[in-house]
KOLGUGU-89378 format. One record per residue (C-alpha): x, y, z. Coordinates in steps of 0.25 Angstrom, whole numbers, plus 5000, padded with zeros to 4 digits. Layout:
% residues N
XYZ...
END
This chain:
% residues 571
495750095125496650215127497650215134497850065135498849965129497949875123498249735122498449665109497549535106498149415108497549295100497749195091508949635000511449734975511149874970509949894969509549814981510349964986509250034976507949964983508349994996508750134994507350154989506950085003506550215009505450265020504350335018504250475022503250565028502150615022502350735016503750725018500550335011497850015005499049954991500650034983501650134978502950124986503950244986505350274990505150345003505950415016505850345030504350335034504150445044503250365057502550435066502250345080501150375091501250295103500050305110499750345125500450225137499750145138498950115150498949965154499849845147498949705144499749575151500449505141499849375132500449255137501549225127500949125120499649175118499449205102499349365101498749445088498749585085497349645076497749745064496549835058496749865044495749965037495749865024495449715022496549625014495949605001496749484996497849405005498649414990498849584993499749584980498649574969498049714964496849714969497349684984498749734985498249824998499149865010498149805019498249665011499649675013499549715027499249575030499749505017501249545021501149445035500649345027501349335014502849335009503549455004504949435000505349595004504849675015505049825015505349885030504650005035506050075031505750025017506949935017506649805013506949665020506749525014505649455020505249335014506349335003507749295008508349435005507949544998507749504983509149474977509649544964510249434955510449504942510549644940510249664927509249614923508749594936508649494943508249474959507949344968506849334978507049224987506249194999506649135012506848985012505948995025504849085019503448975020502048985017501248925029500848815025502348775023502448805007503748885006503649055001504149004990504649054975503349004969502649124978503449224973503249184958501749184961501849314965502749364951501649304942500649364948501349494948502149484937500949554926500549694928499249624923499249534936498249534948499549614956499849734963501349764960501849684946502849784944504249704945503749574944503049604930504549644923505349514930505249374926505349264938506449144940506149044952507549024957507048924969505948894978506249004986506649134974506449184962507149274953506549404945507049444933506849584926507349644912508549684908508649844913507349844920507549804934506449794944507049904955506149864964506349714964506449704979505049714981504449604973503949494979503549584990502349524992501549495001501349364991500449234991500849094991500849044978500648884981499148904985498848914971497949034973497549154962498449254965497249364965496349294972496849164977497449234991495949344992495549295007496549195011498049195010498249055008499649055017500549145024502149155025502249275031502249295047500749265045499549205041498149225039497349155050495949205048495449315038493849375040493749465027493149585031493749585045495049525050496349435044497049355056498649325052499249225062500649185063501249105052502048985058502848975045503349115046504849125044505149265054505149305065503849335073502649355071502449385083501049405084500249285082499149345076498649465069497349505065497049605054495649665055494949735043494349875048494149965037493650085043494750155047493950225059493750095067495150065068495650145079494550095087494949945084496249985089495750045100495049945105496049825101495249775091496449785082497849825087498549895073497949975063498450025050497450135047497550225037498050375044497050445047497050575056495950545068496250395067497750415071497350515081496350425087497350305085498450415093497350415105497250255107498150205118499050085117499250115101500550145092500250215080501350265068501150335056502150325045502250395032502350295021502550285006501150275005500150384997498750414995498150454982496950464975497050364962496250394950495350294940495950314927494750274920493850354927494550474931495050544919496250624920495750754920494850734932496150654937496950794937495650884941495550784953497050814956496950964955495650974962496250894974496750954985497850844990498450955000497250975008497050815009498450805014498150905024497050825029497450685028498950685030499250805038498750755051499750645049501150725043500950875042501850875031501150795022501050835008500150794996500850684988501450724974502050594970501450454968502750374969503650454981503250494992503250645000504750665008505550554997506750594990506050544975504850624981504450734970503050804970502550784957501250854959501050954946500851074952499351104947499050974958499751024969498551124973497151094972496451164961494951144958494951234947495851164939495251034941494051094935494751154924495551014921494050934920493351044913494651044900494150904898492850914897492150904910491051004916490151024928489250954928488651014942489651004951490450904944491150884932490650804921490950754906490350674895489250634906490250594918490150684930491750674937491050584949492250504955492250404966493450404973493650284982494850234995494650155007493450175013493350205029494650265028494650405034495650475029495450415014494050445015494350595020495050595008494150564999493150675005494150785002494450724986492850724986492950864990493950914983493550844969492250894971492551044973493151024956491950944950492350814954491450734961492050624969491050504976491650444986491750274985492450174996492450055000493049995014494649995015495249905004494149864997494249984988495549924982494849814974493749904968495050024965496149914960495249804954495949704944495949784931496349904931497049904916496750034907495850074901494949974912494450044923495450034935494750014947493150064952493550194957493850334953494750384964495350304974496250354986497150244991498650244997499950174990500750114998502150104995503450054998504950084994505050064979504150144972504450104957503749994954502350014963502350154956502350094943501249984949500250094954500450174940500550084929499750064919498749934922499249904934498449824945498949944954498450064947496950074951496850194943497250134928498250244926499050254914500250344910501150274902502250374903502150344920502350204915503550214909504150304921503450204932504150084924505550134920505650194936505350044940506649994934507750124936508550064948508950234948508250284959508350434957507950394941506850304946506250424956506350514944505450414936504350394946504350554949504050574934502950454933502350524946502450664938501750624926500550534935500150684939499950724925499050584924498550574940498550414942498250484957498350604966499350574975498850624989499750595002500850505007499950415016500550395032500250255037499650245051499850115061499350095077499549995083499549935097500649965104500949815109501249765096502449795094503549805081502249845072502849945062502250025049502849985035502450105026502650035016501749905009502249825020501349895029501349905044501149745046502549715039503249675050501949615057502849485062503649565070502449635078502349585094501449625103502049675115501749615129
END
């Protein structure tokens, strides 16, 4: 409907404290990106479009009739429990972070407030460390049980292994845990090796630990309860999740009685669906004609924002051997796929030569060895051909095995999908042949991730995979999460053990510049090893309806539904 307002559907927290928050910095610009590395970043440029007046206003809902609002998200939730391996998407957490507590929130400015914790966690010893989490006295589950200490001591066992079913254990696998009352708990680290980033812990979103269910499974289709401003109403896999207001709730708001998340996972149908009024937001990844065609729909608000969020293509250790990890890095062009891909969105966007910093930050260096920063086929060729590999036709193959590769993302996804085409492409043109393998949205995550991924054990049933991290303020420990050898969140099995020791001694030096310096040399030497190519600093892009009001992007793992309880709807 252009050119007309569309109505919306009504319906049923010390010194180091000073450390933390001077790494609480916005993301810059690209060139200056669904699961996460977080970075230390500049202010998070955002680009508003308002669209054309619109033409006529719909009469207000009486007050007292319920009123929703209908967000389309490209992916389905996987598990209501976003904080196991396997499931630790952003769209999970989308809807997870409404439902469940989390004792910090981190602002779009990347400070951080305490949300479902008293204050911000408390340092009570120095050395060792020791800090208190303690959740509000008013904090309740819905069906009355209190957010209680037992919730957050669920949540440490079960993240307190690198061998557990979790997606972050870095923090929690060094501290031991005191219960102190109903309400807090203590951690506790080693003598001179403090947990810098201790702040984010119990960040949640986490389950309720008195339903006595599996932490893996026990919260797959149903979250049990909700403390949050929500809860779940209804939820239709493969279609929709309806959240209504939870009474128990200790905030302000919500203000909208109901909100409704609908599963569209071809990216195409979702202008249309806003169109029309089918749904009223959408979180789509950026594409260039979507956000034109988005720019030409009447009574819709759209923003992009430059996050610290990046786009890479991940390799199979096991089945990509590191020569063809190094002719795939020569022989790929990342400066035309910028140009084609992100251009559109910031003219001075560049191809991203650092897996821990982001483009335009202070710490920011471009590690890319100079014999990657141009493309060279011929050099790709020469790499496969000193180990042994030969033509076979148009491809090179050794002891029997042609270098066939599939390379995999989120399917119906435009711009990954372009993507992909210009890798095939381009791998092609040196002997590589590369096949093509999707599956719907987040459904490739299962398949990419899996449950074991400790070497020498295959990683995960793909051989390429492009995907985005998304980050937030302190990048330390999620670097060292990602990176690590046989963590849940390396997808690719890679193993350095001198990126190891860097990753891990960054993750206690409370000295910034000496930390920065750390992680710079652990990036430095992944080139020489190629975990991934890092591609592009990924912008994020929101639209909305232009009568919901205080709706706002968080580029960060908060996401653009972290302040959902403070959305209204405009008469």
């Amino acid at each position: 409907m252009k050119g007309n307002t569309r109505p919306i559907h009504t319906s049923r927290w010390t010194r180091w404290l000073v450390i933390l928050l001077a790494l609480g910095l916005l993301a810059a610009a690209c060139g200056n990106d669904d699961s996460s590395t977080p970075t230390t970043q500049e202010p998070a440029e955002q680009e508003s479009s308002e669209a054309p007046a619109a033409t006529a206003t719909p009469a207000p809902a009486p007050d007292d009739e319920p009123t929703s609002v209908v967000v389309g998200l490209e992916q389905e939730i996987t598990n209501f429990n976003n904080l196991t391996a396997g499931d630790n998407l952003l769209a999970g957490r989308q809807i997870t972070r409404a439902i469940y507590p989390t004792c910090v929130r981190t602002r779009p400015d990347f400070s951080f407030e305490p949300y479902f914790c008293e204050t911000l966690p408390t340092i009570i010893q120095e050395d060792p460390l020791v800090v208190e989490y303690r959740l509000r006295a008013d904090a309740t589950w819905s069906d009355g049980t209190p957010v209680s200490s037992d919730d957050m001591v669920f949540y440490f066992e079960n993240c307190n292994d690198p061998q557990d079913d979790c997606a972050a254990t870095q923090g929690f696998d060094s501290a031991e845990i005191e219960v102190v009352d109903d309400k807090a708990v203590r951690l506790s680290w080693p003598e001179g090796q403090p947990f810098v980033e201790y702040i984010l812990l119990f960040s949640g979103p986490f389950p309720p630990a008195h339903l006595g269910r599996d932490w893996s499974d026990g919260f797959r289709t149903d979250p049990g309860v909700g403390a949050g401003p929500y809860v779940m109403d209804e939820y239709n896999p493969g279609s929709d999740l309806t959240l209504v207001a939870n009474p128990t709730w200790f905030g302000e708001g919500p203000h909208i009685d109901e909100v409704t998340f609908r599963f569209i996972s071809d990216v195409g149908n979702l202008p249309l669906a806003l169109e029309n009024g089918e749904v009223d937001v959408i979180y789509p990844q950026p594409q260039v004609d979507l956000v034109a065609q988005i720019g030409g729909i009447g009574g819709v608000d759209s923003s992009i924002t430059f996050g610290p969020t990046w786009e890479h293509i991940t390799f199979n250790t096991a089945t990509v051997p590191e020569e063809a990890r190094r002719a795939i890095a020569l022989a790929l062009d990342r400066e035309l796929i910028v140009t084609a891909l992100m251009r559109p969105f910031s003219e001075s966007a560049q191809p991203l030569g650092n897996r821990i910093f982001m483009n335009g930050q202070a710490q920011y260096q471009d590690n890319t060895p100079a014999q990657f920063q141009q493309r060279n086929v011929a050099a790709a060729r020469a790499v496969l051909e000193e180990a042994g590999w030969e033509l076979d036709g148009d491809v090179y193959a050794k002891d029997g095995r042609q270098l066939s590769l599939r390379i995999r993302t989120t399917g119906g996804n435009d711009r990954r999908e372009q993507f992909q085409e210009l890798v095939q492409n381009q791998l092609g043109e040196a002997g590589i042949r590369i096949t093509i393998d999707n599956l719907p949205g987040g459904e490739i995550f299962g398949p990419v991730f899996g449950s074991n991924n400790d070497p020498p054990g295959p990683p995960g049933d793909f051989d390429l995979v492009i995907f985005a991290w998304v980050g937030g303020p302190l990048p330390a420990t999620s670097a060292l999460q990602v990176f690590g050898t046989g963590s849940d969140s390396n997808p690719g099995a890679y193993v350095d053990d001198r990126v190891n020791e860097l990753l891990t001694e960054a993750t206690f030096t409370l000295d910034l510049d000496r930390q920065a310096e750390l992680l710079n040399q652990a990036d430095a030497l992944m080139w020489e090893t190629l975990p991934n190519t890092p591609v592009y600093q990924l912008p994020f892009f929101l639209a909305w309806n232009q009568n919901i009001q205080n709706i706002q992007d968080n580029p960060t793992l908060e996401s653009f539904t972290w302040n959902l309880e403070e959305w209204t709807l405009s008469p």
